[in-house]
PyMOL CGO cylinders between C-alpha atoms (Angstrom):
from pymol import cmd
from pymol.cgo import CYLINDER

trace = [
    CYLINDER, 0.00, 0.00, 0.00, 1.27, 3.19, -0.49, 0.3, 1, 1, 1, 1, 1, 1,
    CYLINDER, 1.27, 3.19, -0.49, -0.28, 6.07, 1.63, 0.3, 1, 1, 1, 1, 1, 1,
    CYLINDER, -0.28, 6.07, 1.63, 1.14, 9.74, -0.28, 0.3, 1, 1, 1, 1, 1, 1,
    CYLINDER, 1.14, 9.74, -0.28, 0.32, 13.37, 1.02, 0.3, 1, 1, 1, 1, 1, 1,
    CYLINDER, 0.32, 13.37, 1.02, -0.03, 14.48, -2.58, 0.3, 1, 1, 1, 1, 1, 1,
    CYLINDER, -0.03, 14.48, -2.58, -3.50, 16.30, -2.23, 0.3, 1, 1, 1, 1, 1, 1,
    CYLINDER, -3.50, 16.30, -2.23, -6.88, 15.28, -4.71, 0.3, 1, 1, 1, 1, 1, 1,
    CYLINDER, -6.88, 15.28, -4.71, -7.67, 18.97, -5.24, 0.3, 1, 1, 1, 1, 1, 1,
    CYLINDER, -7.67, 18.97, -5.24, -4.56, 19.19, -7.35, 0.3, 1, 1, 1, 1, 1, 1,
    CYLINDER, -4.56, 19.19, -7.35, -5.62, 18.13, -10.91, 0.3, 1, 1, 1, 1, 1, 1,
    CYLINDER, -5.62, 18.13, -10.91, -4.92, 14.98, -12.44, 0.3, 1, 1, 1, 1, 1, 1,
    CYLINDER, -4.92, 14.98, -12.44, -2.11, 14.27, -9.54, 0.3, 1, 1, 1, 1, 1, 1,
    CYLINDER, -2.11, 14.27, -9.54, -3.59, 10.68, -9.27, 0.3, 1, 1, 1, 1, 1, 1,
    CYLINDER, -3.59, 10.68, -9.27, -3.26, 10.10, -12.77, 0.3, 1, 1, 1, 1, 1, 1,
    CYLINDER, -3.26, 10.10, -12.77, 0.22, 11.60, -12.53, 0.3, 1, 1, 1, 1, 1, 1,
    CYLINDER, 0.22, 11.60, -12.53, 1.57, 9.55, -9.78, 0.3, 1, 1, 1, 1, 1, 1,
    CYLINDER, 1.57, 9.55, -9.78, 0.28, 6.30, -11.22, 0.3, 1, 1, 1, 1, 1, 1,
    CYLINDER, 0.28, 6.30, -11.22, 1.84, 6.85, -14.36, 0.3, 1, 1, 1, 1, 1, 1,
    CYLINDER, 1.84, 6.85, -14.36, 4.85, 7.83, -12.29, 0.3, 1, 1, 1, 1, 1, 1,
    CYLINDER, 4.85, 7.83, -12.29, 4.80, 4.46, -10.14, 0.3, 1, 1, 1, 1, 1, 1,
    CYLINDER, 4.80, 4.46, -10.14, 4.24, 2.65, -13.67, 0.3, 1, 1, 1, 1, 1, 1,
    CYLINDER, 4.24, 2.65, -13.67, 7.34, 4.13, -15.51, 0.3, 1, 1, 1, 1, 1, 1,
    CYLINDER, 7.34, 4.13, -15.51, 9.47, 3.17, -12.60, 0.3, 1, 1, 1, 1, 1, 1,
    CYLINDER, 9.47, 3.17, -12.60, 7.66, -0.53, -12.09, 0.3, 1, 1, 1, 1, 1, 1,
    CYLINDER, 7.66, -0.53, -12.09, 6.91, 0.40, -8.48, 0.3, 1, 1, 1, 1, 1, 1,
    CYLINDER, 6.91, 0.40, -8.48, 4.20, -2.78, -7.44, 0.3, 1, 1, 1, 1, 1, 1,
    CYLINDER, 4.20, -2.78, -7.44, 1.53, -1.60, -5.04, 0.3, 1, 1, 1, 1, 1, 1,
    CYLINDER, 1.53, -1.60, -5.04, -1.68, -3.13, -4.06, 0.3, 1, 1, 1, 1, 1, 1,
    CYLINDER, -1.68, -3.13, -4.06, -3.43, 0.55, -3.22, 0.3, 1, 1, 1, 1, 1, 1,
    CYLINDER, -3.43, 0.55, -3.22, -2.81, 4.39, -3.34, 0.3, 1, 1, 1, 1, 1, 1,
    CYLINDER, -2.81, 4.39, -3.34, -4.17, 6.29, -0.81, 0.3, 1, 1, 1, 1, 1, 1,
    CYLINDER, -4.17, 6.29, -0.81, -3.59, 9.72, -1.68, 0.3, 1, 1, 1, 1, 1, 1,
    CYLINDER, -3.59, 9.72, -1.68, -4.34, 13.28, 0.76, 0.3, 1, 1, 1, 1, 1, 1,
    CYLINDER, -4.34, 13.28, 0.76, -8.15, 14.20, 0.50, 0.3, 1, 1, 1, 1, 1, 1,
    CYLINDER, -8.15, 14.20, 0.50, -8.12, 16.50, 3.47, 0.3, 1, 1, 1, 1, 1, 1,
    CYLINDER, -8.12, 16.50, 3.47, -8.29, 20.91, 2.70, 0.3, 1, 1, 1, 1, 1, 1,
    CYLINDER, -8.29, 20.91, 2.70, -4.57, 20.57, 3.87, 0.3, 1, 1, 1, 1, 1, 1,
    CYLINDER, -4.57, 20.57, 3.87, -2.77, 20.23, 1.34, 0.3, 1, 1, 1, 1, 1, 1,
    CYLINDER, -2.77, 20.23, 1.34, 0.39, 19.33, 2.16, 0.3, 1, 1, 1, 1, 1, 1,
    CYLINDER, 0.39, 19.33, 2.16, -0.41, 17.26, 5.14, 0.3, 1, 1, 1, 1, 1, 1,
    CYLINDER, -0.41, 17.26, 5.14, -2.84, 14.93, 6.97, 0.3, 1, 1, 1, 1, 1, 1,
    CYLINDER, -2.84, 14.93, 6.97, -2.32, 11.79, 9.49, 0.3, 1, 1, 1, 1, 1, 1,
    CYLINDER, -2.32, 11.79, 9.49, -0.58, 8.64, 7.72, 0.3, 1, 1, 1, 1, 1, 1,
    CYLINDER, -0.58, 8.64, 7.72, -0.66, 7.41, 11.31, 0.3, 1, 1, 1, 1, 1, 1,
    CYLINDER, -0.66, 7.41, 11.31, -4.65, 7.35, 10.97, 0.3, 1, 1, 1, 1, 1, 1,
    CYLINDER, -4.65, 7.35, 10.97, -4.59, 5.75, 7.51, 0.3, 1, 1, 1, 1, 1, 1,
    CYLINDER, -4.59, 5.75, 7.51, -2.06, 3.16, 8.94, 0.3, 1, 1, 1, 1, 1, 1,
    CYLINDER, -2.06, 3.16, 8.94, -3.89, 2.32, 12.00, 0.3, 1, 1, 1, 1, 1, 1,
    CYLINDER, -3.89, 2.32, 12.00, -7.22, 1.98, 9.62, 0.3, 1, 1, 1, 1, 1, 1,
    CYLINDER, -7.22, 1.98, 9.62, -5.56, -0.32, 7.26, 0.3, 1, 1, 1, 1, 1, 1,
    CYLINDER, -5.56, -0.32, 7.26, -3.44, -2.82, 9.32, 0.3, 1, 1, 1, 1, 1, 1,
    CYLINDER, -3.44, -2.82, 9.32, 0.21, -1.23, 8.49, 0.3, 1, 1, 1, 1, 1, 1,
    CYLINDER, 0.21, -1.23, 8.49, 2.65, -1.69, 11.00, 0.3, 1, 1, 1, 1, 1, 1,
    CYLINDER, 2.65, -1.69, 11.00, 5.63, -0.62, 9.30, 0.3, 1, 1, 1, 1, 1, 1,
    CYLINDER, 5.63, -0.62, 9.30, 5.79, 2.95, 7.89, 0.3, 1, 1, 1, 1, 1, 1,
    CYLINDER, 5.79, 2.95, 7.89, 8.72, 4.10, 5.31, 0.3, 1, 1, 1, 1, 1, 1,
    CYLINDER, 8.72, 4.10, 5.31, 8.87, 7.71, 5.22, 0.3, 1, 1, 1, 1, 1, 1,
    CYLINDER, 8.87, 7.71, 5.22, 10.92, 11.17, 4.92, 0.3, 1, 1, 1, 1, 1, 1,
    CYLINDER, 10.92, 11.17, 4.92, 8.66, 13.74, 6.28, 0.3, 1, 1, 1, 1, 1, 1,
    CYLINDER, 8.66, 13.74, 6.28, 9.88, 15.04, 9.78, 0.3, 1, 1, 1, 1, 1, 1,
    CYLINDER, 9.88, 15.04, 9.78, 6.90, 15.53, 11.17, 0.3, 1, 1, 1, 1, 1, 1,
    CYLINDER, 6.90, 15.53, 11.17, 4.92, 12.58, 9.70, 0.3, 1, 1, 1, 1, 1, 1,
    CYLINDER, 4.92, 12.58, 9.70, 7.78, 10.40, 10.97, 0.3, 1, 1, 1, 1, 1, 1,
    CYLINDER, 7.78, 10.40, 10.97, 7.50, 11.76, 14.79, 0.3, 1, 1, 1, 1, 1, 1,
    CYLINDER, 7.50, 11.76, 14.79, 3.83, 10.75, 14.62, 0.3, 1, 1, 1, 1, 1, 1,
    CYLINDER, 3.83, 10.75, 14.62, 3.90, 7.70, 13.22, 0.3, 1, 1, 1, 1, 1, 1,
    CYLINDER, 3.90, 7.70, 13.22, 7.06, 6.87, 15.02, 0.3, 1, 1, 1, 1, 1, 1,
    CYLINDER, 7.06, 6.87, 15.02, 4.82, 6.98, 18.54, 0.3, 1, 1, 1, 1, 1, 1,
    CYLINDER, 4.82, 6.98, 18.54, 2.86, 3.28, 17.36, 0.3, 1, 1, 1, 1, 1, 1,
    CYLINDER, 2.86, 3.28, 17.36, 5.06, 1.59, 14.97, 0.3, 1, 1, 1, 1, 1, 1,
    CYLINDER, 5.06, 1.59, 14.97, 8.36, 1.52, 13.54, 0.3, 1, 1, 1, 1, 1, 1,
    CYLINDER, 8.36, 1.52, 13.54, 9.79, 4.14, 11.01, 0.3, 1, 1, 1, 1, 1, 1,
    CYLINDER, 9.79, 4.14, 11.01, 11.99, 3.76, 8.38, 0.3, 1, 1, 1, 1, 1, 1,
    CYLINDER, 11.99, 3.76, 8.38, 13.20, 6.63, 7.55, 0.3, 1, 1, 1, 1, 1, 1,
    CYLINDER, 13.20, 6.63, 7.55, 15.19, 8.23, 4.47, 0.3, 1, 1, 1, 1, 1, 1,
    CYLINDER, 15.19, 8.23, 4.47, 18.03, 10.32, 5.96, 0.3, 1, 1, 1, 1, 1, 1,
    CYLINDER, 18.03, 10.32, 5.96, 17.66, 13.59, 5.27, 0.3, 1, 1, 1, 1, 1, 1,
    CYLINDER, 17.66, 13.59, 5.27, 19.03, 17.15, 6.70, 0.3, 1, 1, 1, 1, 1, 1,
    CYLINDER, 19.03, 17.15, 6.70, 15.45, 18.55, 7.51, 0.3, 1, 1, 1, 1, 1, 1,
    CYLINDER, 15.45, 18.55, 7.51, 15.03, 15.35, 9.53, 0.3, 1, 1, 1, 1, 1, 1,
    CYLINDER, 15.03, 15.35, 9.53, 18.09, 14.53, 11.39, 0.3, 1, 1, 1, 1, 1, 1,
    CYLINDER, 18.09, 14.53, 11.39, 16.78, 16.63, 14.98, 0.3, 1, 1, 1, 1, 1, 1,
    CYLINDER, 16.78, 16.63, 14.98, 14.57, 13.56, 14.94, 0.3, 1, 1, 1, 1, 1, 1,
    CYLINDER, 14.57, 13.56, 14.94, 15.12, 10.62, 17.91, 0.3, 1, 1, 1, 1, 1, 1,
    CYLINDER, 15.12, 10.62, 17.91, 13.26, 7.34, 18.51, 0.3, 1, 1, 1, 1, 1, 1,
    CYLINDER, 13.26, 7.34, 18.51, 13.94, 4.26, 19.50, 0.3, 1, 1, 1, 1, 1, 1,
    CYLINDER, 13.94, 4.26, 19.50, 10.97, 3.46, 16.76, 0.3, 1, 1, 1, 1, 1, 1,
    CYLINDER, 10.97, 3.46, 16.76, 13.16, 5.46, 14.01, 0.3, 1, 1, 1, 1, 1, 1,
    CYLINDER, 13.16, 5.46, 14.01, 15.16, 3.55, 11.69, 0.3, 1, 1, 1, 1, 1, 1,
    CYLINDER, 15.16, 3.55, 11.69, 17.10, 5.84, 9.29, 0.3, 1, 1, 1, 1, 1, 1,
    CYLINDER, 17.10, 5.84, 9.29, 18.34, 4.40, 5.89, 0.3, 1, 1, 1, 1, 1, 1,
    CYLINDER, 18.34, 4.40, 5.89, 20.47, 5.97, 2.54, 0.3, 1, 1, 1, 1, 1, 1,
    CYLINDER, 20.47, 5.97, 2.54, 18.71, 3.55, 0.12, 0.3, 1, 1, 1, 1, 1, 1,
    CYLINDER, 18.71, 3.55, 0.12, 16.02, 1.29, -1.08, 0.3, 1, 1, 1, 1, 1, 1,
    CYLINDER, 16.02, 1.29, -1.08, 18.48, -1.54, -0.41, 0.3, 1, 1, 1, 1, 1, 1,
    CYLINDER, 18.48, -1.54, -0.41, 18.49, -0.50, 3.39, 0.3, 1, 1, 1, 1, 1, 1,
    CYLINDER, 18.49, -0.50, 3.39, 14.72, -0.23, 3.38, 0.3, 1, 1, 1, 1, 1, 1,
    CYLINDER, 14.72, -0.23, 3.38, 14.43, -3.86, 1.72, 0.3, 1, 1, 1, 1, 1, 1,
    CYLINDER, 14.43, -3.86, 1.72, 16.80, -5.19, 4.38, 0.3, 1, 1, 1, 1, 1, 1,
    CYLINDER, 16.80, -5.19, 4.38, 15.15, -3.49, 7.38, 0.3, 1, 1, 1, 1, 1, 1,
    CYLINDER, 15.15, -3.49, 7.38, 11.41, -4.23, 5.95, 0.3, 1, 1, 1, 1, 1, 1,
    CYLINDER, 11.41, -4.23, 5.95, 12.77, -8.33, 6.10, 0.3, 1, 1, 1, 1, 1, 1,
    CYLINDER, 12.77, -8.33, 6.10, 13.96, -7.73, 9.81, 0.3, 1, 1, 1, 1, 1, 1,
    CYLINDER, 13.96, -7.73, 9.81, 10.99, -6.12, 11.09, 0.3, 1, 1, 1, 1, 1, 1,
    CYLINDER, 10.99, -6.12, 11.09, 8.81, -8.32, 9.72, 0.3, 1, 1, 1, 1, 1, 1,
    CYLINDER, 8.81, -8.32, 9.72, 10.59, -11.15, 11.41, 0.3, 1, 1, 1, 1, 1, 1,
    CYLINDER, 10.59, -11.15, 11.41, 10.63, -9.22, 14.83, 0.3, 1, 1, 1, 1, 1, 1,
    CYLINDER, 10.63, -9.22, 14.83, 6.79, -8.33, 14.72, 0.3, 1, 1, 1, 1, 1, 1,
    CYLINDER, 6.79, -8.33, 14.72, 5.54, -11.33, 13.16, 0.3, 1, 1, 1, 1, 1, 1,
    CYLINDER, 5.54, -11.33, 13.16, 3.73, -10.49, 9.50, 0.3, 1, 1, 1, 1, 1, 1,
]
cmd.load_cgo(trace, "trace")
C-alpha cells in the first residue's frame, strides 16, 4: 500500500503519480492519496492504524514523529530530519536498506 500526502484537489495528480509508479515498475496493491483541505499534510498514522500497516517508510519530519509513537519508522536520511530521535526510528540511505530493514521487522513483529 502506499499512503502519499499528494492532495486530490490538485488536478490529475492521481493520474500523474500512477503513471509515475508505472514508468518506474513500483508494485503496489493501493494508493491512498491526501483528501483532506490541507494540502500538504494529513495523518498517515490514521490511515495506517485503519488499514493494518505496521511498518511505515517515510521522509517527512513531522509525519515520521507521529507515526514513530505506534510503529516503527523507516526513515530516508535527510538534513530537515536529522533533529529527529526514537527508538521506533530507523534511518536508511537507500532502497536496499529499506528492503533489508522491511525483512527484519517483519521477522521481529511477526507479518
Amino acid at each position: 500500500m502506499l499512503i502519499t500526502s499528494r492532495n486530490v484537489q490538485f488536478p490529475r495528480i492521481e493520474e500523474i503519480t500512477k503513471e509515475w509508479l508505472e514508468q518506474y515498475g513500483i508494485v503496489y496493491d493501493r494508493l491512498i492519496l491526501n483528501t483532506t483541505p490541507n494540502l500538504h499534510h494529513f495523518s498517515k498514522l490514521e490511515v495506517c492504524l485503519q488499514n493494518g500497516i505496521q511498518i511505515m517508510i517515510e521522509d517527512h519530519h513531522q509525519l515520521a514523529e507521529e507515526i514513530a509513537q505506534t510503529m516503527p519508522v523507516i526513515l530516508f536520511d535527510y538534513p530537515y530530519n536529522r533533529h529527529l530521535e526514537s527508538d521506533n526510528i530507523i534511518r536508511v540511505q537507500t532502497w536496499a536498506e529499506v528492503k533489508s530493514w522491511v525483512k527484519r521487522l517483519e521477522k521481529r513483529i511477526g507479518s
